[in-house]
C-alpha angles and dihedrals in degrees: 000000000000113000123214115179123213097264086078090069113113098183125053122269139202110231101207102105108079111242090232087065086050091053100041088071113098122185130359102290121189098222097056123087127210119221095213088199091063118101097217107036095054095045087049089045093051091048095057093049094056098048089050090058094033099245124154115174128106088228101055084052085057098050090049088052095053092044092053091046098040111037111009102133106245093239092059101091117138120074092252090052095048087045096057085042094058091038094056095035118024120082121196 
């Protein structure tokens, strides 16, 4: 699986949520939410989404991210949701 640190982010992050909670989630499942203002959990996040599309630059991570930051629609919250989300709106 592909591996971004925490010096890619271009937006601020809050750092409360451990990272081994964040990697202990597999998958995109429906009845986990994503705190889009937590380090770990949207670089893990990110990361899985990626793999899963086979994706590998440092540019297309920080697109994600500002997609996810910036436009995300308030109601899109679990990681499903926020996968098809990315998968019907988001353009490398």
């Amino acid at each position: 699986m592909i591996n971004f640190t925490p010096d890619v982010l271009r937006h601020s992050a809050k750092w409360t949520t451990a990272e081994e909670t964040c990697i202990s989630i597999t998958g995109f499942p429906e009845s986990v939410e994503l705190n889009v203002n937590e380090g770990y959990e949207v670089i893990h996040f990110i990361c899985r989404y990626m793999s899963c599309r086979g994706w590998l630059a440092e540019a297309t991570f920080q697109n994600i991210e500002s997609a996810i930051k910036t436009r995300l629609p308030f109601a899109v919250r679990s990681h499903k949701d926020i996968k098809d989300w990315l998968d019907s709106s988001f353009r490398r």
